[in-house]
C-alpha positions in Angstrom: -16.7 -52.6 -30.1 -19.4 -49.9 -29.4 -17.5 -46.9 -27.8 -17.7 -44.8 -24.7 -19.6 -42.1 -26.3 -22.6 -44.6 -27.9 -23.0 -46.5 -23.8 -23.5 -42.7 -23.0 -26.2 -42.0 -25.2 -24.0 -39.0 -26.9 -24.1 -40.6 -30.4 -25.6 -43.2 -32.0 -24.9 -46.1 -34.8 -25.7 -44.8 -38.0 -27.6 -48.5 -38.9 -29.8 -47.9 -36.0 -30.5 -44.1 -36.6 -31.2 -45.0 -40.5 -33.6 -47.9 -39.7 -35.4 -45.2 -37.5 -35.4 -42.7 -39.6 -37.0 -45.2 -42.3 -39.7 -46.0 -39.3 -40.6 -42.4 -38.7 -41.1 -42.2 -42.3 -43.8 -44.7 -42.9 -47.3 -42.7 -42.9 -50.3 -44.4 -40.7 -52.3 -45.1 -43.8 -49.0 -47.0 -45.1 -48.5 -48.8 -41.4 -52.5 -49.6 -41.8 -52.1 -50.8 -45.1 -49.4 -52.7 -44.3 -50.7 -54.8 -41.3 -53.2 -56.2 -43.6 -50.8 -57.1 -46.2 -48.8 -58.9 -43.2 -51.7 -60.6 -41.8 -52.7 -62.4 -45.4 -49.1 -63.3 -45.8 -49.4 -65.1 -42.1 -52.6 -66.7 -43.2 -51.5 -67.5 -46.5 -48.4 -69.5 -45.0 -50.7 -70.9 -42.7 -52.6 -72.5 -44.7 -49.6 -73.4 -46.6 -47.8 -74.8 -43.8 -49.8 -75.5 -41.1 -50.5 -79.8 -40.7 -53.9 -81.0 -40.3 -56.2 -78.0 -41.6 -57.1 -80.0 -44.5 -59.7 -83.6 -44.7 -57.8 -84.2 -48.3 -55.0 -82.4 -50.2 -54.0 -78.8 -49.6 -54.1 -75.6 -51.1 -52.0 -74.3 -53.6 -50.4 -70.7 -53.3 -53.3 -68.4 -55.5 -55.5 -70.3 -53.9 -54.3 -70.5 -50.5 -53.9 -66.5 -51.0 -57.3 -66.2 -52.4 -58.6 -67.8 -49.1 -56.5 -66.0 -46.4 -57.3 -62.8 -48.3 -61.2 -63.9 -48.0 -61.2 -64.1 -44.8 -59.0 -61.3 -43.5 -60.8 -59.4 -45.7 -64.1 -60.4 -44.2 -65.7 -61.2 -47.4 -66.3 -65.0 -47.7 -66.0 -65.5 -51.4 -64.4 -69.0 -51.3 -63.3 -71.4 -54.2 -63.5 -74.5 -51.8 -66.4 -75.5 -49.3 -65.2 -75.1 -45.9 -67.4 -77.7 -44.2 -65.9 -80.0 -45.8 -62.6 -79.1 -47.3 -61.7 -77.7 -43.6 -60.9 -80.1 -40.5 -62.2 -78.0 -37.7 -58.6 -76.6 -36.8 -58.7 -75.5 -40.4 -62.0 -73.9 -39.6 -60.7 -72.5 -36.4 -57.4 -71.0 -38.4 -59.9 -69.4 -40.7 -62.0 -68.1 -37.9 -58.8 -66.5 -36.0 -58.3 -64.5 -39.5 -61.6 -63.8 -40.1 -61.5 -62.3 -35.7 -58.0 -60.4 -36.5 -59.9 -58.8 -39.9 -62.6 -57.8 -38.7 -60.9 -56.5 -35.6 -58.5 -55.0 -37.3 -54.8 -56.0 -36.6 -53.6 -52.1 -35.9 -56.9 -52.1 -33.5 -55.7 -55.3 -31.6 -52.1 -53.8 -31.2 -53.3 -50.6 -29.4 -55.3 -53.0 -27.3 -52.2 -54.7 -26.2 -50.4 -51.4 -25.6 -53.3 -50.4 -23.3 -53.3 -53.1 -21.5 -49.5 -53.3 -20.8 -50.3 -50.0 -19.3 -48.2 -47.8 -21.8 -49.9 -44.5 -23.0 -50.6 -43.9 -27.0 -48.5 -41.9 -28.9 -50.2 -39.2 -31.1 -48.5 -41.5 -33.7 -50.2 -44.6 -32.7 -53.3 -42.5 -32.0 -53.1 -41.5 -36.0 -52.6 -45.3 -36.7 -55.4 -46.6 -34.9 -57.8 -44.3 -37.1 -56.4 -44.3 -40.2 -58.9 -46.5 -41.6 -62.0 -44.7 -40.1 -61.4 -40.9 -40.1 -61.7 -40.9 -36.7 -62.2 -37.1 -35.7 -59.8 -35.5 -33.3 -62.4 -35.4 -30.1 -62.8 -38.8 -29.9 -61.2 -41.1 -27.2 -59.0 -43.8 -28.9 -58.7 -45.6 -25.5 -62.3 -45.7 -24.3 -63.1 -46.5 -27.8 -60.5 -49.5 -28.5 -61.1 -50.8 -25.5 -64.9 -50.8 -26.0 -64.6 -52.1 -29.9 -63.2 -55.5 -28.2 -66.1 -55.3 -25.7 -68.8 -54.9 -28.4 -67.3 -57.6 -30.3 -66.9 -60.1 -27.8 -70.3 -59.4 -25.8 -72.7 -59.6 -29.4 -70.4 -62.4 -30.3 -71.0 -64.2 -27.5 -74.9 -63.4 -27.2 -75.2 -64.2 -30.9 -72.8 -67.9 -30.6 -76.0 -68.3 -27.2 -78.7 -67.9 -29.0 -77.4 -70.0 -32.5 -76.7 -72.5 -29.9 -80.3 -72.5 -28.4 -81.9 -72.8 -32.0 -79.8 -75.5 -33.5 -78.8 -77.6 -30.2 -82.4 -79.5 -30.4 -81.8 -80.5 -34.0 -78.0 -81.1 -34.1 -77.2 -82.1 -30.4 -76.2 -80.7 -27.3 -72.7 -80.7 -28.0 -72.0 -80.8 -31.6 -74.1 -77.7 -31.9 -71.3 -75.4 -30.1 -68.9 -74.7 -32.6 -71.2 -74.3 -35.7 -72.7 -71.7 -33.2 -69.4 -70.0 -32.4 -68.5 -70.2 -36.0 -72.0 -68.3 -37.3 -71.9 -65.8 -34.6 -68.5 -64.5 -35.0 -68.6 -64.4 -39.1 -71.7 -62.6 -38.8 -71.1 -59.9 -36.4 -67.5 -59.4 -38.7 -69.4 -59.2 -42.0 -67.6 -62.3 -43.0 -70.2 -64.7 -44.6 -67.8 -68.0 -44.0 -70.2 -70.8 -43.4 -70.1 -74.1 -41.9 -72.7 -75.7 -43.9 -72.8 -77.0 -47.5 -75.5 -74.4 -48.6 -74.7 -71.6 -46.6 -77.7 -70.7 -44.7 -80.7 -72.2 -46.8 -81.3 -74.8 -44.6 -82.3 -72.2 -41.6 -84.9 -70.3 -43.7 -87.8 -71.4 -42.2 -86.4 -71.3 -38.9 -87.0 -67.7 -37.2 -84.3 -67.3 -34.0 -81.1 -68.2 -36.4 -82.5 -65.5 -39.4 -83.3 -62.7 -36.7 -80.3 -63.4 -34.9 -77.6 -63.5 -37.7 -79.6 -60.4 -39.2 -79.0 -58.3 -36.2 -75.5 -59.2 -35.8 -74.9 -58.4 -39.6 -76.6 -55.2 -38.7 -74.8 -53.9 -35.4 -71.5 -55.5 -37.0 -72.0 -52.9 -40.2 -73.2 -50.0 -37.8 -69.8 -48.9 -37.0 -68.2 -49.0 -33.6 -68.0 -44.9 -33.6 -72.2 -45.3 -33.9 -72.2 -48.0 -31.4 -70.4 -45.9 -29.3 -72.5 -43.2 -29.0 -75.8 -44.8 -28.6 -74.2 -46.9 -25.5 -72.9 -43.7 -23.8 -76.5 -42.1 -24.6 -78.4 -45.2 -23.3 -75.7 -44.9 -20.3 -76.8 -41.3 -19.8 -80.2 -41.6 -19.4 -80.1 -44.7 -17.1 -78.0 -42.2 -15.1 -80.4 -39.6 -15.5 -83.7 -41.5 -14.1 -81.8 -42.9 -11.3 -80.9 -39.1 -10.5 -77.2 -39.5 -10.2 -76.6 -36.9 -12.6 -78.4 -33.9 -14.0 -76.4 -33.5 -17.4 -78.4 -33.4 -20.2 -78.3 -36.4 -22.6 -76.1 -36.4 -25.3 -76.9 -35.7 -28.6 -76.5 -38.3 -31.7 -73.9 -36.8 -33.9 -74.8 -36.3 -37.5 -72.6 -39.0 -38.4 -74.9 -41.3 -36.5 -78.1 -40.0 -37.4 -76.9 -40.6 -41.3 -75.6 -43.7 -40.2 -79.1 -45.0 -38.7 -81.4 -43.6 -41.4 -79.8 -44.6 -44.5 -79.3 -48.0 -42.7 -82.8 -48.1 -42.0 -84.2 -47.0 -45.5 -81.5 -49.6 -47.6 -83.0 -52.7 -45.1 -86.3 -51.6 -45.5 -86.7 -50.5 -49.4 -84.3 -53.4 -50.3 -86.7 -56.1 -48.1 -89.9 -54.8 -49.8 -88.3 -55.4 -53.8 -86.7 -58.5 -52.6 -89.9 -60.0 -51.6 -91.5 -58.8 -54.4 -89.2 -59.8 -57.2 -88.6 -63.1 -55.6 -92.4 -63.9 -54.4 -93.1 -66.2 -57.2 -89.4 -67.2 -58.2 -87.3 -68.2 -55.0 -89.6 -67.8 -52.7 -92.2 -69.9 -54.3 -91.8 -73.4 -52.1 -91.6 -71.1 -48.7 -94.8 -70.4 -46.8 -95.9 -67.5 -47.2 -94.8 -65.8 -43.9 -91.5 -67.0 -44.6 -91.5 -65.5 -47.7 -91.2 -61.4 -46.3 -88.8 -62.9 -43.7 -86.1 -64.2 -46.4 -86.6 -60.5 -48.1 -85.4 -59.0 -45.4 -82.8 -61.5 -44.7 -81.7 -60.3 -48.6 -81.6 -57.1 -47.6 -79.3 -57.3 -44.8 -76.7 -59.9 -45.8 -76.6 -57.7 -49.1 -74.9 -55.3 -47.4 -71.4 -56.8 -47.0 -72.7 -60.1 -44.8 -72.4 -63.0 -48.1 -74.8 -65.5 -46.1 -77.7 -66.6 -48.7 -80.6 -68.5 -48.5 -81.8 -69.1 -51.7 -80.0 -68.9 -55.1 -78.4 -66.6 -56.5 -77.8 -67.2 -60.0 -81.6 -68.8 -60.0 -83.0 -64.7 -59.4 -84.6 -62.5 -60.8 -82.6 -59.6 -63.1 -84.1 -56.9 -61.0 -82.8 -58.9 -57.6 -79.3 -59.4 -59.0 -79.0 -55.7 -59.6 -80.5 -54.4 -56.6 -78.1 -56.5 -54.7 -75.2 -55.3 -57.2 -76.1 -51.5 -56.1 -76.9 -52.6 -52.0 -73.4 -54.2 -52.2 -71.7 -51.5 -53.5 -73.2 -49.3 -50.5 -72.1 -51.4 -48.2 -71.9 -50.8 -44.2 -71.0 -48.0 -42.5 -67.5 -46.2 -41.8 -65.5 -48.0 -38.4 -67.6 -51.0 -38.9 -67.2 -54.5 -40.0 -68.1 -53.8 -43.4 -67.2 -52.7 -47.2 -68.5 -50.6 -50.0 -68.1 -47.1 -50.0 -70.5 -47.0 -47.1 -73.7 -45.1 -46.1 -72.6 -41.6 -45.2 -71.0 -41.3 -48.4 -73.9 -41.9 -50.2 -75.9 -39.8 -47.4 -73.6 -37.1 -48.5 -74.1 -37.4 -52.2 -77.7 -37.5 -51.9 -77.7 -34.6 -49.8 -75.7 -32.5 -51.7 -77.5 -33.3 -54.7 -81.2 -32.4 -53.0 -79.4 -29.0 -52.1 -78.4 -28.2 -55.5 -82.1 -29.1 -56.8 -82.9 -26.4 -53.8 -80.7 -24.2 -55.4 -78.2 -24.2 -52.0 -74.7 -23.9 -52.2 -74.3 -25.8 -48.6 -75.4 -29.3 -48.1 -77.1 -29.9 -44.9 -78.8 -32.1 -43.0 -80.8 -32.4 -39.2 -80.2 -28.8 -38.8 -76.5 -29.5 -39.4 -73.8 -28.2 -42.2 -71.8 -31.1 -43.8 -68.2 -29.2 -44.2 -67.5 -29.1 -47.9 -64.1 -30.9 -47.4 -66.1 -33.9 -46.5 -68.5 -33.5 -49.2 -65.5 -33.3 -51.5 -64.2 -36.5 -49.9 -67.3 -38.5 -50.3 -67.4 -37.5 -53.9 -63.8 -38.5 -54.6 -64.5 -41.8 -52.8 -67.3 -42.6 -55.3 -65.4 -41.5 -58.1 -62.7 -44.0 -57.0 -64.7 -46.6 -56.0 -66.4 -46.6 -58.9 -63.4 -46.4 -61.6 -62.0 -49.4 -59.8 -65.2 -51.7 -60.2 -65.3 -50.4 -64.1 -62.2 -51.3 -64.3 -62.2 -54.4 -62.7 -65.5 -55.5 -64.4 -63.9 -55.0 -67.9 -60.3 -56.8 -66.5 -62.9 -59.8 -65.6 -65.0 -59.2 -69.1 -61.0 -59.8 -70.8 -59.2 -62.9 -68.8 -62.5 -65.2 -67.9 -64.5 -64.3 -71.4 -62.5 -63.1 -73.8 -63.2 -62.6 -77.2 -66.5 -64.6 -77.2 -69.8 -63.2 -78.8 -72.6 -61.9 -76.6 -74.7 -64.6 -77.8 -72.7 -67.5 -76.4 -72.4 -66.0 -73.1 -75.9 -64.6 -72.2 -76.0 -63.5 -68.6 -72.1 -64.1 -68.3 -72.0 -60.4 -68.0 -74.3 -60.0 -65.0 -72.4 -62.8 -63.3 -69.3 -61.1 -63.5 -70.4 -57.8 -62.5 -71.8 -59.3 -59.7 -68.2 -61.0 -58.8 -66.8 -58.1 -58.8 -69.1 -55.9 -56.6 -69.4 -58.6 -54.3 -65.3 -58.5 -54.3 -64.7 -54.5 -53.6 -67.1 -54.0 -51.5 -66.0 -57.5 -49.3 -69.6 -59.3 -49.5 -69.3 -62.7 -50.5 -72.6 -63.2 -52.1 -71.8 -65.3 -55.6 -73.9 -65.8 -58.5 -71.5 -69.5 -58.8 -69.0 -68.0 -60.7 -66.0 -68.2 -57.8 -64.5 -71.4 -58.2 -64.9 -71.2 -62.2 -62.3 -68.2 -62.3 -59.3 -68.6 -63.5 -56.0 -68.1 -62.1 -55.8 -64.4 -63.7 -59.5 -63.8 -62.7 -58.2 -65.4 -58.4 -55.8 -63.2 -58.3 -57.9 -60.2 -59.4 -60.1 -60.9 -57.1 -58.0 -61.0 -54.3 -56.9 -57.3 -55.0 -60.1 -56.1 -55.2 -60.9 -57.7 -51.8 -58.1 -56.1 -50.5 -58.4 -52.6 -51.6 -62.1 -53.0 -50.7 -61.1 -54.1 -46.9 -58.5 -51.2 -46.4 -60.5 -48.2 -48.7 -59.7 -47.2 -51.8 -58.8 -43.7 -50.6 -56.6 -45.3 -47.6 -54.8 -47.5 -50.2 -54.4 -44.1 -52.6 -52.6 -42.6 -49.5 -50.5 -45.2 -48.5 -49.1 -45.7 -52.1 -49.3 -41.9 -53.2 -45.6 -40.1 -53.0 -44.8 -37.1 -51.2 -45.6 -34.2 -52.8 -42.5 -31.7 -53.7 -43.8 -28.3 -51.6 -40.7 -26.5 -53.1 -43.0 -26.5 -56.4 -46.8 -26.1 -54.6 -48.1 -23.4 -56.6 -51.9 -22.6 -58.2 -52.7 -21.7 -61.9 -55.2 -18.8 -62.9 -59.2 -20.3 -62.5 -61.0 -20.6 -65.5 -64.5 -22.2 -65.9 -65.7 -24.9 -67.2 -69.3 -26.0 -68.2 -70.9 -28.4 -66.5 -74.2 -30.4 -67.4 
């Protein structure tokens, strides 16, 4: 029986004070963590448990695993075909993970809180931007609120204009959910398709390529990006009609790296594409389809995993330009994976300054602080030991001990997994369903890590550091070059 003291409030049960305490204690990059791991354990049960997601039998655990994490992940790297192996409420399940992914579950939970009316803690404040950085002036309400928006209005334009291109050819109605389907997996980066071959059979048709290359591309922007240029497009509407005489706001520097590296990765990566794969891939396409489809490679490269040619029939030049385009990725607060465009905006800055001989790295009249210069080059450091690492893991339990001679172009195939993995893309040279259990299962962590950020993961497992013994040893030099 509780006593007269704990109905007052004066004290406490020591259960319910410890299971706080043990709350208070979890870090946001551990809650944000966390709420992925929770929502591929609900999809992996799901598809586990769930009757009627499959036309024949169903998955078994890696593989059930392998595909929730896929698709919460936003990557689309699949080891069954989901046209057919789906029913459409299995399609529908996968497209609910691939919403809450993309989304982001901790996003979707400060939604709810808005709209119950309840004001954000700092805490939840710290949670809801654990996985972007967001900086302390902006607005976590206006700009949860208007992540949904964004989502649901290019969604919705995107599914409207699919629907318009395919309805003539498919039907009037059974043209609506591969419409729905396409639009939301690529506004979320995702690269889940429908259709037997992905998107080759669209590559001669112009409204579904632009369309699914410009959701790809506003889904990898970043919302913090998207943001901005609404409230500056906002601005000056205001401004003509005279309702205000503030001046319009200027694009942060975040956003003008954001849009210029995005800009120079579409466009360098279209022109090699087309001419690598003029005379290989592209050879049976007329020839103003053929630039088309280059650019098309270019964008889904970065994080999308729609194709419309072949993959493992490329060119060596094409596979490794995709390799390092994949391992860019998107942008940060956005859709997409890799270590994304202002970190390697930042590295190429920093490394034009030191060929200037300047100590600061800068950029559109703007310093870049050196803590976030250190933090891009840590994230590359990471991101790349976890790929080498990976790539020689992969080299070990799918190859083995097995001359070079017997396996020509294995190599490339598996490097390309792996990229494709990390950096949540989905694009595959063939060689996903042929892994092995060992090799699923890797695969699945790398998705994961690349979905959450390597540096994100680092923090949430990382212990807390002992400040009784913070102390600094003597500097000494040390050569470099």
């Amino acid at each position: 029986m509780i006593s007269r003291k704990i109905r007052r409030g004066i004290a406490w049960p020591r259960n319910w004070q410890a299971g706080t305490e043990w709350w208070r204690r979890i870090t946001p990059p551990q809650l944000f963590v966390g709420s992925f791991l929770g929502l591929i354990a609900f999809g992996t049960l799901g598809l586990m448990t769930i009757p009627g997601l499959y036309t024949g039998p169903g998955l078994g655990f890696v593989d059930a695993l392998f595909t929730a994490t896929s698709a919460v992940c936003v990557t689309g790297l699949v080891v069954v075909d989901t046209g057919t192996y789906f029913t459409r409420a299995g399609q529908a399940f996968l497209l609910l993970l691939i919403q809450l992914g993309g989304l982001g579950f901790i996003t979707l939970t400060t939604l709810i809180i808005l709209a119950l009316g309840r004001r954000l803690s700092l805490r939840q404040e710290r949670v809801a931007g654990a996985g972007t950085e967001l900086s302390p002036a902006v607005n976590v309400r206006g700009l949860t609120r208007d992540v949904v928006r964004f989502t649901l209005l290019f969604e919705a334009l995107g599914a409207a204009l699919l629907y318009l291109a395919w309805a003539p050819g498919m039907g009037v109605t059974a043209a609506i959910w591969p419409a729905v389907f396409h639009a939301v997996s690529a506004f979320c980066n995702a690269g889940f398709s429908i259709f037997a071959d992905s998107l080759v059979g669209t590559r001669l048709q112009v409204l579904p390529m632009f369309t699914i290359m410009c959701l790809i591309v506003v889904g990898g922007l970043g919302f913090l990006t998207m943001e901005e240029l609404y409230l500056r497009r906002k601005s000056r509407r205001m401004r003509h009609r005279r309702v205000t005489d503030e001046l319009v706001p200027r694009l942060s520097l975040h956003s003008r790296l954001v849009l210029v590296t995005t800009a120079i990765l579409i466009g360098v990566g279209a022109v090699f594409f087309t001419i690598y794969e003029w005379h290989l891939s592209f050879a049976m396409l007329p020839a103003w389809a053929r630039p088309m489809n280059g650019l098309f490679m270019a964008v889904t490269a970065r994080t999308a995993g729609f194709n419309t040619i072949d993959y493992a029939a490329t060119a060596d030049g094409t596979s490794f330009l995709t390799i390092l385009l994949m391992f860019i990725g998107g942008s940060p607060g956005s859709m997409a994976g890799g270590v994304k465009t202002t970190t390697i905006a930042v590295i190429g800055l920093l490394a034009l300054s030191r060929l200037r001989g300047s100590t600061r790295t800068s950029a559109f009249g703007r310093t870049v602080p050196e803590e976030t210069v250190q933090r891009a080059v840590g994230l590359f450091v990471v991101a790349f030991g976890i790929v080498t690492m990976a790539i020689f893991l992969f080299t070990t339990t799918e190859l083995g001990a097995v001359p070079h001679n017997a396996v020509q172009g294995e190599f490339l195939r598996l490097m390309f997994e792996a990229v494709s993995a990390f950096s949540t893309v989905g694009l595959s040279m063939g060689m996903t369903d042929e892994l092995t259990t060992t090799g699923r299962l890797l695969t699945t962590l790398l998705m994961y890590i690349g979905r959450v950020g390597p540096l994100t993961f680092a923090a949430a497992i990382a212990m807390r550091p002992d400040r009784r013994g913070d102390f600094r040893y003597a500097h000494e030099d040390v050569v470099i070059g």
